[in-house]
C-alpha positions as CSV (number, residue, x, y, z in Angstrom):
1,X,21.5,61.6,90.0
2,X,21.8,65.4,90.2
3,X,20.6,67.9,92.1
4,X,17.6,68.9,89.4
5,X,16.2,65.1,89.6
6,X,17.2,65.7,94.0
7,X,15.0,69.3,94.0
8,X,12.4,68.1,91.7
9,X,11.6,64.9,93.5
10,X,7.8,65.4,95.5
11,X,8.0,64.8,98.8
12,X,6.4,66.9,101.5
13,X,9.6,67.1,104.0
14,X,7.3,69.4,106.1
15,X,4.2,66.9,106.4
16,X,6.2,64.3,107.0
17,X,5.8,62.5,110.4
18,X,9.2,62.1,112.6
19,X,8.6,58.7,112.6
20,X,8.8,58.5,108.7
21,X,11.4,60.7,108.8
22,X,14.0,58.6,111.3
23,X,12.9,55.0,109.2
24,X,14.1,56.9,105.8
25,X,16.7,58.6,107.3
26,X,17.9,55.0,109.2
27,X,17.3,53.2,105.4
28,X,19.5,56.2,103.7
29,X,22.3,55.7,106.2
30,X,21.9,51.8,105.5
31,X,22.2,52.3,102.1
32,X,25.2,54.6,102.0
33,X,26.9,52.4,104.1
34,X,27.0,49.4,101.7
35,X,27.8,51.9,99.0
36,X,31.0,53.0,100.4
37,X,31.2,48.7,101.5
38,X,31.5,48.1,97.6
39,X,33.3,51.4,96.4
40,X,36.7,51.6,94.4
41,X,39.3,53.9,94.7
42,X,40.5,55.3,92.1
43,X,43.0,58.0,91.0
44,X,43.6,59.5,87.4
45,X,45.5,62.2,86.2
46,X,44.3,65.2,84.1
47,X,46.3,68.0,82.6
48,X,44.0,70.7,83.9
49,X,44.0,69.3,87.3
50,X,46.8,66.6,88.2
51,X,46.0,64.0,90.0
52,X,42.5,63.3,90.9
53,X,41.2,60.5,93.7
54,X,37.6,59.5,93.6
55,X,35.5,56.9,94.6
56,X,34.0,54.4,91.9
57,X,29.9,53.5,93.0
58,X,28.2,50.2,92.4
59,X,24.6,50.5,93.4
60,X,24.0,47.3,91.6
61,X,26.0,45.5,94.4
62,X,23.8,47.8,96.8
63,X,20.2,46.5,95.8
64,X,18.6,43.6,97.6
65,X,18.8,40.0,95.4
C-alpha cells in the first residue's frame, strides 16, 4: 500500500465516534502485532547504499483461516 491508496481511502476520521475509533485502533494494533510475529529480517547490500536491513511482511500469515 502507499500513501495515495492511505489518503484516498473514504473515511470520515472527524465523524467517527470514539468508540469506533478505539475498536479500529485496538484491531490495527492487533494486526501489526502479528505482522511483526511473522516478519523476516533481512539484509542486502547495494552499491549506492551498502548494506541495507529490512523487514520481510507476510500478511497472508496475518489473515484469519
Amino acid at each position: 500500500m502507499n500513501l495515495r491508496e492511505i489518503e484516498n481511502f473514504p473515511i470520515e476520521l472527524d465523524s467517527m465516534s470514539e468508540i469506533i475509533k478505539k475498536k479500529l485502533a485496538s484491531i490495527s494494533n492487533k494486526l501489526m502485532d502479528d505482522l511483526k510475529r511473522h516478519a523476516n529480517r533481512k539484509e542486502a547490500y547495494y552499491k549506492a547504499t551498502g548494506k541495507v536491513i529490512y523487514d520481510e511482511f507476510y500478511p497472508k500469515y496475518s489473515k484469519p483461516s
